[in-house]
C-alpha positions in Angstrom: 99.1 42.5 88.7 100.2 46.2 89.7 103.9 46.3 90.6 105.5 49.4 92.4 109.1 49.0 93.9 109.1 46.0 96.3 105.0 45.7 96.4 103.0 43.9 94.5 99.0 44.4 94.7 96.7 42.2 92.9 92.6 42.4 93.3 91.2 39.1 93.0 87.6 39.3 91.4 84.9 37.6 93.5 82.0 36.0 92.5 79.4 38.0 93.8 80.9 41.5 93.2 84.4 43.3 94.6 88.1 41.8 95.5 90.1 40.0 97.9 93.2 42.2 98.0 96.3 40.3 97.9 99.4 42.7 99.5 102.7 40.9 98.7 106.5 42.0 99.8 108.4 41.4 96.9 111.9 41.3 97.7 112.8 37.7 98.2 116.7 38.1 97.6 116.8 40.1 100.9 113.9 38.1 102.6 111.8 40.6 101.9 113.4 42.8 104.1 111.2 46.6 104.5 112.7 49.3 103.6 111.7 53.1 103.7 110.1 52.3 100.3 108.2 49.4 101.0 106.6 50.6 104.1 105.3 54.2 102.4 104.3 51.9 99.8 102.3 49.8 102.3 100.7 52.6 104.2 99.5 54.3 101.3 97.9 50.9 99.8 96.6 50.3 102.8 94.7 53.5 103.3 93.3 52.5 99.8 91.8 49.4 100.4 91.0 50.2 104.0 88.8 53.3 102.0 87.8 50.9 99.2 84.5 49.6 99.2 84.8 46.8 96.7 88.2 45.9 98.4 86.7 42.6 101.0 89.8 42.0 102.9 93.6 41.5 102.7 95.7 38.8 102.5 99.8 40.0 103.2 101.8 37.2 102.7 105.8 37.3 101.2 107.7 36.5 98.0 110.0 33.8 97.5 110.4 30.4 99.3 112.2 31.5 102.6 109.8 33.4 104.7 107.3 36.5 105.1 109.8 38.5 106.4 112.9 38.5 107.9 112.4 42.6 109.2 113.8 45.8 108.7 116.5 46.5 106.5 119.2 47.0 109.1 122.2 47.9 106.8 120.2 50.6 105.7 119.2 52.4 109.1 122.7 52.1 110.5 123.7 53.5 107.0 121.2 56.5 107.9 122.6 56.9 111.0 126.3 56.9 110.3 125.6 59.8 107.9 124.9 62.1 110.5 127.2 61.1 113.7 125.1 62.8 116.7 121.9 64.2 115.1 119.0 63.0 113.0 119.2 59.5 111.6 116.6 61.3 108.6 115.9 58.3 106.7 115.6 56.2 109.2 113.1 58.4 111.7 111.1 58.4 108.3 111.3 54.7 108.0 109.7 53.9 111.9 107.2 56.4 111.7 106.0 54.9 108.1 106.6 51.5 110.0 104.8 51.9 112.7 101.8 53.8 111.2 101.5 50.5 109.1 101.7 48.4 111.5 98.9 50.4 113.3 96.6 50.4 110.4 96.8 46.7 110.5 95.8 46.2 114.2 93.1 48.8 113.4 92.1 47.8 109.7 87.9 47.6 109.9 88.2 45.1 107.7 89.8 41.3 107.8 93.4 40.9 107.5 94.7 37.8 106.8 98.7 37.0 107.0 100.5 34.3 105.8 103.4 33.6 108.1 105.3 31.3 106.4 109.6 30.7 106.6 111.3 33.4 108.5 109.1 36.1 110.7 111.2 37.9 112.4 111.7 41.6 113.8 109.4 43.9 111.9 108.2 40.9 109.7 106.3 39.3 113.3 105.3 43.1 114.3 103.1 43.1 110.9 101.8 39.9 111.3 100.8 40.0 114.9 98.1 42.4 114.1 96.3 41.1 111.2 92.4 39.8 112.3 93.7 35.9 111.1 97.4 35.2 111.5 98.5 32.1 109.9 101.9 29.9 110.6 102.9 26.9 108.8 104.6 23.8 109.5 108.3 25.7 108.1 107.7 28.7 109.9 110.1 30.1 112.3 110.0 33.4 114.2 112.2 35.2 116.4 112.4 39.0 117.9 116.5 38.8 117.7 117.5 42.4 118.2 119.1 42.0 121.1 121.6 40.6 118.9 122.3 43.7 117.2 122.0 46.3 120.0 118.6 47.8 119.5 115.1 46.8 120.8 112.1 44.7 119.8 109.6 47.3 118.1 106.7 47.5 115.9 104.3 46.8 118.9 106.3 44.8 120.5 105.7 46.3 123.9 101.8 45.5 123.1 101.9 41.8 121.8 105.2 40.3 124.3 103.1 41.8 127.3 100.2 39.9 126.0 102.5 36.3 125.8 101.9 33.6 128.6 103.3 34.2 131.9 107.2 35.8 130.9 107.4 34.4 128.2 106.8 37.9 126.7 110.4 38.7 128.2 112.4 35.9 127.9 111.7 35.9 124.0 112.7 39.6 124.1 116.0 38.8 126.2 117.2 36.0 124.4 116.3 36.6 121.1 115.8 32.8 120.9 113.7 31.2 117.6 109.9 30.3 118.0 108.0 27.3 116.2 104.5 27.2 114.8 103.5 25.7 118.0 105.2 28.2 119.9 103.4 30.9 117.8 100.2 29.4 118.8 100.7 29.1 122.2 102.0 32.6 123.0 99.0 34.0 120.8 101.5 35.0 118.1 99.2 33.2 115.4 96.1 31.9 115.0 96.5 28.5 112.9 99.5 26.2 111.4 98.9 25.3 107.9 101.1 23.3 105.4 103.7 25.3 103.8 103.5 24.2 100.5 99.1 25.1 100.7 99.3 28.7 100.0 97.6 28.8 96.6 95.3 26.7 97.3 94.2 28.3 100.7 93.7 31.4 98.5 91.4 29.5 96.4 89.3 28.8 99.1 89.3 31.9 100.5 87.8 33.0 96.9 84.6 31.0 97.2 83.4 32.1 100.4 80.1 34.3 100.7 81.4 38.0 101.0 79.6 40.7 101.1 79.5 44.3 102.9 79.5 43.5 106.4 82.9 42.7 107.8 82.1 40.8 111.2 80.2 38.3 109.1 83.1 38.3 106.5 85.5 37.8 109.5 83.7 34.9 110.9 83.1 33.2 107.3 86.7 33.5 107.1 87.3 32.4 110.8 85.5 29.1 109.8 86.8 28.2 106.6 90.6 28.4 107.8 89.7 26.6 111.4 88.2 24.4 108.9 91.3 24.2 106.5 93.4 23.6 109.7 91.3 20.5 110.3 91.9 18.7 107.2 95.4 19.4 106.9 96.6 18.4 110.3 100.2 20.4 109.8 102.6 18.6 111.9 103.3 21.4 114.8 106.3 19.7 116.5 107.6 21.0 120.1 106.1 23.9 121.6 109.4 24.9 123.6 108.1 27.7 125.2 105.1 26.0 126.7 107.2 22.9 127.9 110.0 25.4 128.9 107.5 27.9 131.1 108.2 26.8 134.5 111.8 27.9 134.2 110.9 31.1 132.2 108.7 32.3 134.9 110.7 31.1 137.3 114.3 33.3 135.9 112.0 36.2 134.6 110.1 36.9 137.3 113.5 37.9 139.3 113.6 41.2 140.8 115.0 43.4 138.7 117.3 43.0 135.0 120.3 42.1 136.8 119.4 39.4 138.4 117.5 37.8 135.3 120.5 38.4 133.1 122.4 36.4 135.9 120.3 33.6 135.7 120.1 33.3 132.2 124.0 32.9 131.7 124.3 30.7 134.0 122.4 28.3 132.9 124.0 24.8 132.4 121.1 22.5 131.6 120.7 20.2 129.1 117.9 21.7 127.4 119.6 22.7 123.9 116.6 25.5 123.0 117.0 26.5 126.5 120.6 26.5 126.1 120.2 28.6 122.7 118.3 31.0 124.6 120.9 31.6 126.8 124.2 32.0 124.7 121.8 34.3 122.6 121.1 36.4 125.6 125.2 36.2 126.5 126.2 37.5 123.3 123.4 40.7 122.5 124.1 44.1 124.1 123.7 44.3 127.8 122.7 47.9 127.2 119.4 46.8 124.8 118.8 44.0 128.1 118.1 46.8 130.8 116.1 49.1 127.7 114.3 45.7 126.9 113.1 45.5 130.6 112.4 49.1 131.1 110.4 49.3 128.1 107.8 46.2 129.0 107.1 47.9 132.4 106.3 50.9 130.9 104.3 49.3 128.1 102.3 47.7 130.4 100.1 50.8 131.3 99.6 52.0 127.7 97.4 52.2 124.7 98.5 50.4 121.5 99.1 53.6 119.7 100.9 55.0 122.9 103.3 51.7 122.7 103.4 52.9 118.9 104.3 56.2 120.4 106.9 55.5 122.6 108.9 52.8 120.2 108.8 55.7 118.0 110.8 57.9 120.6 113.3 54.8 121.5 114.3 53.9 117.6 115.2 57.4 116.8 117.3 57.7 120.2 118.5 54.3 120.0 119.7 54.0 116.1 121.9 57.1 116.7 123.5 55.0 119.4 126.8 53.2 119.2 125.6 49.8 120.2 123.3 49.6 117.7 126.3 50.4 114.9 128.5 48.1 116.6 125.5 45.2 116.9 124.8 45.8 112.8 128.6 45.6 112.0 129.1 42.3 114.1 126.1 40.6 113.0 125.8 42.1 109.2 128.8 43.3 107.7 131.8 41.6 109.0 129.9 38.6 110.1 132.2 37.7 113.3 129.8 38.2 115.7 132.1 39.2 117.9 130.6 43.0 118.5 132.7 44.7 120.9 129.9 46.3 123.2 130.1 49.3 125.4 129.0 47.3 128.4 129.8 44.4 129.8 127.5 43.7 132.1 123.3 45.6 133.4 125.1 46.9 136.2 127.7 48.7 134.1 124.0 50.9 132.0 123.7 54.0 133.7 120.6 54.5 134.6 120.7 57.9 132.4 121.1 56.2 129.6 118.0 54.6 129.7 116.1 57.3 130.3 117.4 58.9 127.6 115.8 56.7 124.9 112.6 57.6 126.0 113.0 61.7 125.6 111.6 62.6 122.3 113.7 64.0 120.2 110.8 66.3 118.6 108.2 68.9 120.0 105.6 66.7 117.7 105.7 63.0 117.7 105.3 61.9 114.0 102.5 59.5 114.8 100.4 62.3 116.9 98.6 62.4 113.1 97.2 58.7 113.1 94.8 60.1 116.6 
């Protein structure tokens, strides 16, 4: 096994010639949280095996017991941004555009992708996994796009795969921050199959008996076979699939006109549903300011290209991790733990409008990922 900083690579011989490319983040005691490192680590790695004839497919799963990936190393962009009060959060422009040009290689990667989202997805983590070719959940999995919470935006494609989600559900996951299940992964489109948690290893073995050879649409299909296959047998218990039950009401609140009067709705809701009610105290507490970006920036996303989306998140993290909120969200959330953060705004109608046009002005004459064309 080849180990470099937080990413492990290891080729697994097949039997008729070449590897199955296993990609792991290895950085369990922070839930494999990605870092600057891990993600220039990834492209490059990527770019290898994408280039690598012998190299069959992928298979980016997580170390350690608790999840895939819990997302970006937040501590660590805020820490970026602090350093330089009103310019260039360096580190942490460098970080999204390695990010995101992973994140695109994955949608785009010519060959199959396999991802095992097991434990915690969330942020970043579900950005990577939504764009591998076979995106597997198990029966402990549990995802969420919480940054709401912490004052800055869903990303890493999110405008791309929440537009794609059943009716509003796209939104409503973005407003509220509120945690999906396997079954609410497969019904938004989020993943592909639910496996048992504890099956990893010998999924993989499996996977290394299959028939590969050079053509990757056959390899794909082999492989879209053998796990609809493996789903079969195992018959992971899915449990509720709150957002389907729930999508009435979703589309009902979310298809208000205008952020305002979405936001209203949510808060004031009083029902006995408790993921329902989860979803609302989760919108209540997050920035109101990341609310009227979060709507702004699914209207827009809905007339672009994925590597536009890529694009324009690129332009909104380097604006919007040089803003207060998002130092305020990370403190609350993070450091001190009260989650108490003391936002600028207390309500969508106090946002000026201004400010949300500002995160989308780019903040260079040359947008970093103009080089992935």
């Amino acid at each position: 096994m080849q180990v470099e900083y937080a990413v492990c690579l290891e080729r697994h011989p097949l039997p008729a010639g070449g590897y199955l490319a296993q990609l792991t983040l290895n950085a369990p005691a922070r839930m494999n949280a990605l870092t600057l490192e891990i993600v220039t680590l990834l492209r490059r790695l990527l770019v290898e095996l994408r280039d690598d004839t012998e190299a069959v497919a992928v298979f980016l799963d997580g170390a350690g017991s608790r999840g895939f990936c819990v997302g970006a190393d937040a501590l660590r962009m805020r820490a970026s941004a602090l350093a330089n009060p009103g310019g260039a959060a360096v580190e942490a422009e460098a970080f999204f555009a390695h990010e995101y040009a992973v994140a695109y290689l994955i949608h785009t990667f010519p060959k199959p992708v396999i991802c095992w989202g097991s434990g915690i997805v969330m942020g970043a983590g579900l950005g990577l996994m939504v764009g591998a070719s076979h995106r597997i959940v198990t029966d402990a999995s549990r995802l969420a796009m919480p940054e709401i919470s912490i004052g800055l935006f869903p990303n890493v494609g999110a405008s791309w795969f929440l537009g794609q989600m059943p009716g509003r559900c796209g939104l409503f996951s973005a407003l509220t921050g509120v945690e999906l299940s396997a079954a609410d992964a497969l019904y938004a489109g989020l993943a592909d199959y639910c496996l048992t948690d504890s099956s990893k290893n010998q999924v993989l073995r499996k996977l290394l008996l299959l028939e590969w050879c050079d053509d990757p649409q056959w390899n794909a299909q082999c492989l879209t076979e053998c796990l609809t296959d493996i789903e079969a047998e195992q018959g992971a218990e899915l449990g509720a699939a709150s957002l389907k039950d729930c999508r009435g009401w979703i589309d009902d609140v979310c298809s208000q006109a205008g952020i305002g009067s979405i936001s209203n709705k949510l808060r004031q809701y009083r029902g006995a549903n408790r993921w329902l009610c989860n979803a609302a105290q989760g919108h209540a507490r997050g920035a109101a300011s990341t609310a009227k970006l979060i709507f702004r920036q699914l209207e827009t996303g809905r007339n672009l290209g994925l590597l536009e989306i890529f694009r324009m998140e690129l332009v909104m993290s380097a604006n919007r991790v040089r803003d207060p909120e998002f130092a305020e969200g990370v403190r609350a959330r993070l450091i001190d733990r009260d989650r108490d953060p003391h936002w600028c705004y207390r309500s969508i109608d106090e946002v000026p409008e201004l400010e949300v046009d500002a995160m989308f002005k780019s903040p260079w004459a040359v947008n970093p990922l103009d080089e992935l064309i």
